[in-house]
Backbone as CSV, one residue per row, in Angstrom:
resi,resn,N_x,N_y,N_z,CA_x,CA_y,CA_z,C_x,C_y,C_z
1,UNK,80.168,65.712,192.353,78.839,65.416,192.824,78.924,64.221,193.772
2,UNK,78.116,64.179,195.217,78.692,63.023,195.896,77.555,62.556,195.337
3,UNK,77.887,60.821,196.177,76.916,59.547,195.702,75.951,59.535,196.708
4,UNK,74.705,58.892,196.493,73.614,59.013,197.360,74.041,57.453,198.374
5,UNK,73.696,58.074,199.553,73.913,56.791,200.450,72.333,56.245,200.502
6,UNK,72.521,54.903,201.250,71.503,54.077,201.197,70.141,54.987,201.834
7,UNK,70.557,55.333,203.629,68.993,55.377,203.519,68.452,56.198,202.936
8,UNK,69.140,57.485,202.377,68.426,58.251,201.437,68.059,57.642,200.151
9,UNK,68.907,56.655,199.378,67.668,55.890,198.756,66.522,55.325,198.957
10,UNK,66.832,54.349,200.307,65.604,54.196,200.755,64.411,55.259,200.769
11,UNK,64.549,55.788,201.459,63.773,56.994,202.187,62.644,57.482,201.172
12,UNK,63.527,57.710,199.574,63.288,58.337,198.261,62.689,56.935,197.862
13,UNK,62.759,56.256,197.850,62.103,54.906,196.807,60.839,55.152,197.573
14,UNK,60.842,54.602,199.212,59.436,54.289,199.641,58.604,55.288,199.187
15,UNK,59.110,56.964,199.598,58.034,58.120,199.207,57.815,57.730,197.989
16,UNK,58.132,57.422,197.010,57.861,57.457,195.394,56.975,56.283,195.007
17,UNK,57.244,55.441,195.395,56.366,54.028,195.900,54.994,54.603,196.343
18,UNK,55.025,55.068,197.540,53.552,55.395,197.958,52.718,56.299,197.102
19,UNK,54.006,57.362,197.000,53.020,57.850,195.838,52.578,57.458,194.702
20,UNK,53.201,56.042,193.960,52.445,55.577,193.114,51.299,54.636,193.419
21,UNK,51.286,54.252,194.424,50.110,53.123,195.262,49.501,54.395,195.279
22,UNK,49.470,55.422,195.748,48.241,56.356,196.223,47.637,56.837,194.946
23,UNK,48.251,57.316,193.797,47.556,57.530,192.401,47.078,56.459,191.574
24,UNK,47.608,55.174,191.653,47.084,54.399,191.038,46.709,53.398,192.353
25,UNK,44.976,52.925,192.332,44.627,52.372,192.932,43.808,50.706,192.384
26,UNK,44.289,50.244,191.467,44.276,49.078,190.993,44.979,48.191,191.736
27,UNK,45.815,48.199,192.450,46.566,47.433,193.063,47.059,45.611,191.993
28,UNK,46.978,45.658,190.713,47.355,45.011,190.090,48.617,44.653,189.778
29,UNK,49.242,43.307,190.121,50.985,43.012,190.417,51.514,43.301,189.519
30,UNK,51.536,43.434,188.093,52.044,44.475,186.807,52.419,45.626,187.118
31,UNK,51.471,46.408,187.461,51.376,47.973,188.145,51.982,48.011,189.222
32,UNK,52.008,47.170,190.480,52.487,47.436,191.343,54.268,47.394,190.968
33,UNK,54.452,46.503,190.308,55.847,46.241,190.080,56.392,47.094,189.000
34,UNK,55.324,47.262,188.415,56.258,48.508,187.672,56.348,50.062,188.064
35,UNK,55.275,50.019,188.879,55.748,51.208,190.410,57.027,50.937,190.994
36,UNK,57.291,49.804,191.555,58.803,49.520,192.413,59.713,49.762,191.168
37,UNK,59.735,49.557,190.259,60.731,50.031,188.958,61.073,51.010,188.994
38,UNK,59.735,52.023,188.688,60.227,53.175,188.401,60.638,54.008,189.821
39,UNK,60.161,53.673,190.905,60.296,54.413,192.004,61.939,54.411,192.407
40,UNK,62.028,52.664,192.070,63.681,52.477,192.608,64.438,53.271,191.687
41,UNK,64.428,53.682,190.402,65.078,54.149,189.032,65.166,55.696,189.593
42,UNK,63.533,55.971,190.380,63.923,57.778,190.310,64.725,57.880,191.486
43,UNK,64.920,56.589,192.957,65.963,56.878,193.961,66.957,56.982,193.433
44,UNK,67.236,55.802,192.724,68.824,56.074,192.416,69.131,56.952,191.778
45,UNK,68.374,58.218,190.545,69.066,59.338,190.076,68.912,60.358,191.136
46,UNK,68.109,60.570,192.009,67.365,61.837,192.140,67.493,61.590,193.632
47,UNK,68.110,60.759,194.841,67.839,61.197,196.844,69.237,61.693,196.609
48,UNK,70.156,61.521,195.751,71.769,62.785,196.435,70.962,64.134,195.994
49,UNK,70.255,64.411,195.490,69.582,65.732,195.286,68.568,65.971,195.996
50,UNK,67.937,65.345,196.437,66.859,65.465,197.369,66.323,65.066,199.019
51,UNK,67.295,64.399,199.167,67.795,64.425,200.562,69.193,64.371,201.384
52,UNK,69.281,65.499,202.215,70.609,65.844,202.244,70.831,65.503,203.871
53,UNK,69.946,64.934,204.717,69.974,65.157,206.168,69.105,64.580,206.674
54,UNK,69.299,63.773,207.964,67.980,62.830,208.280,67.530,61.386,207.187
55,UNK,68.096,60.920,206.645,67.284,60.347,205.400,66.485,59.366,206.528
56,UNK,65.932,58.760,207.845,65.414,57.922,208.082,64.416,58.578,208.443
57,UNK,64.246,60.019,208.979,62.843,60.460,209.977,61.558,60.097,209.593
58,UNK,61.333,59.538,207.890,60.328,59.106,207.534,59.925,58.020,208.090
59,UNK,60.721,56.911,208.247,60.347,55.513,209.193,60.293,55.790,210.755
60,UNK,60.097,56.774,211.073,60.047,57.175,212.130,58.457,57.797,212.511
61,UNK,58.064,56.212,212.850,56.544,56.305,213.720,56.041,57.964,213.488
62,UNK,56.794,58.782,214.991,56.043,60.085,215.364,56.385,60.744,214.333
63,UNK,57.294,61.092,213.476,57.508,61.861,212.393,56.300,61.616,211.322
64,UNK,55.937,60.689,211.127,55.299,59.948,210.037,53.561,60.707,210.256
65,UNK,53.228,60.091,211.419,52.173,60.425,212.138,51.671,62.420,212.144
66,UNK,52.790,63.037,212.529,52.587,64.400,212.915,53.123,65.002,211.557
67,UNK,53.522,64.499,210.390,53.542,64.892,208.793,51.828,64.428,208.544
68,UNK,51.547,63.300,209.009,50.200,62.987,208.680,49.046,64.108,208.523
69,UNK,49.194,64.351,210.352,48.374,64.923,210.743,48.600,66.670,210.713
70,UNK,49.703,67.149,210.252,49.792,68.191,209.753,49.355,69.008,208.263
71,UNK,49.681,67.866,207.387,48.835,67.958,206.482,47.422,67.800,206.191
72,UNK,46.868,66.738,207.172,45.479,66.270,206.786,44.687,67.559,207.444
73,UNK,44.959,67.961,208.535,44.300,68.656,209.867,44.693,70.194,209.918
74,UNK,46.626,70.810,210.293,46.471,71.691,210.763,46.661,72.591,209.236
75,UNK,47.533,72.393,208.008,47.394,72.761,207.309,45.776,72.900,206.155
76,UNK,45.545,72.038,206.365,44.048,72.152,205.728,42.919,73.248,206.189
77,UNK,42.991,73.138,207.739,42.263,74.284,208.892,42.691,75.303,207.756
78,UNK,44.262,76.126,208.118,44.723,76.905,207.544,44.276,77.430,206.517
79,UNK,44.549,76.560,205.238,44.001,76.695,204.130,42.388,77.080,203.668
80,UNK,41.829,76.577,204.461,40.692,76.925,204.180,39.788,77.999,204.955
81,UNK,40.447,78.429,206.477,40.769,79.979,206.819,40.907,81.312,205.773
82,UNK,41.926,81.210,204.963,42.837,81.317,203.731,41.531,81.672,202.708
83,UNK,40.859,80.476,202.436,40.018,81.160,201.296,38.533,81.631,201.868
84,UNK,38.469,81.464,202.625,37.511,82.156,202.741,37.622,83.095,203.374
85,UNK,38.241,83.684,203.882,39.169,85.336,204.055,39.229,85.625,202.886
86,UNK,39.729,85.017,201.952,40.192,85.250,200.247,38.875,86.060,199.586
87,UNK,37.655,85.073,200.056,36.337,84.856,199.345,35.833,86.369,199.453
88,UNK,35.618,86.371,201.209,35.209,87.578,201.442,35.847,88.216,200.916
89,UNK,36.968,89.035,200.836,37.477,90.397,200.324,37.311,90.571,198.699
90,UNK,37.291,89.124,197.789,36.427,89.454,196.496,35.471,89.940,196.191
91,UNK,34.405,89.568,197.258,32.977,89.358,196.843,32.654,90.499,197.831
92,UNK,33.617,90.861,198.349,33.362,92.304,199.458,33.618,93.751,198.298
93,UNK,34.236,93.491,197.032,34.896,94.338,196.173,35.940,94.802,196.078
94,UNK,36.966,94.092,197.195,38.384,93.947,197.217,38.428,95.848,198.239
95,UNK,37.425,96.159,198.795,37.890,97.490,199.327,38.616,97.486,200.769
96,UNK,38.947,96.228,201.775,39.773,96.196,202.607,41.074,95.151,202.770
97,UNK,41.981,95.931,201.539,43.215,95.300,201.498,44.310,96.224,201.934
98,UNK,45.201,95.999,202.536,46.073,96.476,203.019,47.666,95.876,202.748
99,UNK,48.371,96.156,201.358,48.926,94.559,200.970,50.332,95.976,200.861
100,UNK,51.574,94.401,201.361,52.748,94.685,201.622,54.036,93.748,201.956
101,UNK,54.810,94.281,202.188,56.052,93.016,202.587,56.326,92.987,203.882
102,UNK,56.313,92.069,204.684,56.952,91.951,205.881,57.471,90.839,206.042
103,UNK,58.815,91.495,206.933,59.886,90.660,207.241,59.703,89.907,208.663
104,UNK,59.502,87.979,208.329,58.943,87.641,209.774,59.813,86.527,209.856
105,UNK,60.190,86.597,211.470,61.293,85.390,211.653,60.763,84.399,211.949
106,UNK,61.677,82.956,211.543,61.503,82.076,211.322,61.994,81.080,212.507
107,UNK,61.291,80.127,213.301,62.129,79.661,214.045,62.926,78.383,213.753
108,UNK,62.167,78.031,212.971,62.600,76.117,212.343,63.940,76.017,211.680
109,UNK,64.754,75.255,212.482,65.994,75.365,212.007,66.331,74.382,210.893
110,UNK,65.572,73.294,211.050,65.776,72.353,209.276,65.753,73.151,208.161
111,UNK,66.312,72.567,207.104,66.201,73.056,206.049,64.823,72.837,204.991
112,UNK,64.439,71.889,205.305,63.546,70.814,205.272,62.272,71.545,205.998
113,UNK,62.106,71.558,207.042,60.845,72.588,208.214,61.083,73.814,207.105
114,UNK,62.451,74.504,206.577,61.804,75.947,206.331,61.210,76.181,205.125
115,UNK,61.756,74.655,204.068,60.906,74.948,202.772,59.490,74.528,203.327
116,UNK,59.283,73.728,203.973,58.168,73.095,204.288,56.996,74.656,204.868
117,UNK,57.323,75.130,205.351,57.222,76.025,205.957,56.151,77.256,204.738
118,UNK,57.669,77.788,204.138,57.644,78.568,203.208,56.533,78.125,201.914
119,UNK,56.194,77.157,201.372,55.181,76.470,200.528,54.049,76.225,201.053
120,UNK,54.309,76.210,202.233,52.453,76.399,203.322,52.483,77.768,203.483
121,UNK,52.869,78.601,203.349,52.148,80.186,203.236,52.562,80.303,202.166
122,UNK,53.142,80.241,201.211,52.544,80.666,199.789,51.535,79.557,199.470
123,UNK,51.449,78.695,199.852,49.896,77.567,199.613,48.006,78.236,199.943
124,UNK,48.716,79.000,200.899,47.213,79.534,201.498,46.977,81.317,200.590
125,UNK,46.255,81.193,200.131,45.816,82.245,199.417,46.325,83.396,200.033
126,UNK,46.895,84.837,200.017,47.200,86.002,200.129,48.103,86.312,200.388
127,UNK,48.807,85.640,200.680,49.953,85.400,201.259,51.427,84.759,200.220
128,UNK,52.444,85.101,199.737,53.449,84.221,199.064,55.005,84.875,199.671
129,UNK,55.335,83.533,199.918,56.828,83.656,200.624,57.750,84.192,199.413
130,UNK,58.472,85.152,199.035,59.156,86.139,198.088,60.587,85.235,198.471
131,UNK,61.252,85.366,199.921,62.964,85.714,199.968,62.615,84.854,201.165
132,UNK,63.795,84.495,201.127,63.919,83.909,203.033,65.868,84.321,203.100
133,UNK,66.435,84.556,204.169,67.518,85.335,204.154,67.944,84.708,205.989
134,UNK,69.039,84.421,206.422,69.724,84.551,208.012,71.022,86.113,208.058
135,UNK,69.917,86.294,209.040,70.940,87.440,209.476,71.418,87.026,211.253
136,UNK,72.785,87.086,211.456,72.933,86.922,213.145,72.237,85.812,213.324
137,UNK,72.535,84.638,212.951,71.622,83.416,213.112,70.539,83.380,212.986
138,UNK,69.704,84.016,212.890,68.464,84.155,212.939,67.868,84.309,211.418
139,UNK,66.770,83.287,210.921,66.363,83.143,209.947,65.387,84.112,209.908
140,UNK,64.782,84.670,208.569,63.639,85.752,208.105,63.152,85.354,206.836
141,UNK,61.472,85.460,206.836,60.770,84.865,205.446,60.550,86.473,205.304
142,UNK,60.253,86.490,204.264,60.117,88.312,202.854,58.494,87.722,203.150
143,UNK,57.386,88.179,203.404,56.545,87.492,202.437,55.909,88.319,202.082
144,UNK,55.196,88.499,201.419,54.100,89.735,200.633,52.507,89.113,201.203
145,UNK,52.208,90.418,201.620,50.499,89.840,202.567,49.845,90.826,202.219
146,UNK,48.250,90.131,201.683,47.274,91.149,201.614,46.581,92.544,202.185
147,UNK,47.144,91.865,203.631,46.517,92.422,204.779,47.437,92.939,206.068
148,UNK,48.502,93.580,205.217,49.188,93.884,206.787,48.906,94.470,207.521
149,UNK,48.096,94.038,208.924,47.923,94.539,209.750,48.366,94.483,211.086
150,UNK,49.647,93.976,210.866,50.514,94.033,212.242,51.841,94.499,211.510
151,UNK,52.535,95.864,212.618,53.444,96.136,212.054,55.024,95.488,212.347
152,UNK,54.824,94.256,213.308,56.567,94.132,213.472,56.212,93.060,212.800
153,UNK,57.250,92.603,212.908,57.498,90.978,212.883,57.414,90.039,213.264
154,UNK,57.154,89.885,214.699,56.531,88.871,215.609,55.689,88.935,215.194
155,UNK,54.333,90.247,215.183,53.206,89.960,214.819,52.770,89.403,214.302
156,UNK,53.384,89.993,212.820,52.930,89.858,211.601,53.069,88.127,211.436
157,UNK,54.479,88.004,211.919,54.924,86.239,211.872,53.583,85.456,212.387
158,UNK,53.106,85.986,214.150,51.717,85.584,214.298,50.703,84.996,213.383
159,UNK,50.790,85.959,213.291,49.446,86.405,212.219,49.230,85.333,210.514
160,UNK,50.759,85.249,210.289,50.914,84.717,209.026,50.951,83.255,209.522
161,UNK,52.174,82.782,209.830,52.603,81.609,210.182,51.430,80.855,211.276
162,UNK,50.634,81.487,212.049,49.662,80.779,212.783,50.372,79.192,213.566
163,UNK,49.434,78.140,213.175,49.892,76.915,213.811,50.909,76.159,212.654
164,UNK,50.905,76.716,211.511,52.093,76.138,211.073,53.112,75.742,211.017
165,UNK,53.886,76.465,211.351,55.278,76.596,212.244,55.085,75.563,212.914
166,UNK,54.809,75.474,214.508,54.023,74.920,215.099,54.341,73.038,215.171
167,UNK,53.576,72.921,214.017,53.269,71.822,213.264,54.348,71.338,212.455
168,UNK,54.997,72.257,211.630,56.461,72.026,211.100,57.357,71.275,212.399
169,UNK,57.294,71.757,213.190,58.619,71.693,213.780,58.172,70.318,214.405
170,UNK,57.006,69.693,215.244,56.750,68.621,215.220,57.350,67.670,214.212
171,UNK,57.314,67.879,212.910,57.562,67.013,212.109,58.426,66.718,211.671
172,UNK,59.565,68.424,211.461,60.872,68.391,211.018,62.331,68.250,212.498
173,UNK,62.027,68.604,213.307,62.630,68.707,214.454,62.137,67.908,215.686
């Protein structure tokens, strides 16, 4: 098993850090410090497992910013596209579904962009990423869709992936 290098500790403490400032909002120096405890405790078992590449892009202004704003903005749009497409076809009596697997390529070459990727369409209702597979360099998500109504793969990729992708690759690339 290799050893975790620094900035991937780093990298792993700060995320774990913020995320405890962001759930606990007391900002009380007890709490805060026993946030830096535990945050530094889960870097050191857990960034050789969890970051394998890049460990700085997080301190990195535009990275930081366009993760921001991908989550706050283009994934949220998405998502809520997502259910209320969802809504209607419940409350419609579920009579225009058209549900199946299609195979849609992927362009994001991180590893990082493609989970990222893959958890934002299984995140948005009808949609769940099954397989992801490279054939001839070229990456392919499985995903199972309510509504297939495009039959290749570009399309369908269209259709599914929208500005996501998009937005991934801003962030990961």
């Amino acid at each position: 098993m290799q050893k975790a290098k620094f900035p991937a500790i780093a990298a792993t403490f700060v995320l774990c850090f913020l995320f405890w400032i962001l759930l606990d909002f007391s900002f009380k120096i007890e709490e805060l410090i026993a946030g830096a405890v535990v945050s530094l405790l889960v870097a050191l078992f857990s960034a050789r497992f969890l970051v394998h590449e890049k460990a700085g892009w997080f301190f990195n202004p535009v990275h930081l910013f366009s993760a921001v704003f991908f989550w706050c903005g283009t994934f949220l749009v998405e998502l809520v596209k997502a259910n209320v497409d969802m809504a209607k076809r419940c409350f419609g009596g579920c009579k225009n579904i058209n549900p199946g697997i299609v195979k849609v390529p992927v362009d994001l070459k991180s590893d990082y962009g493609q989970a990222a990727l893959a958890n934002s369409i299984t995140l948005t209702p009808g949609t769940i990423t099954m397989e992801t597979t490279e054939e001839d360099g070229q990456n392919y998500f499985y995903i199972h869709w309510i509504d297939v109504t495009a039959p290749s793969g570009k399309e369908a990729g269209d259709a599914i992936k929208g500005t996501l992708e998009k937005g991934l690759r801003r962030v990961w690339e």
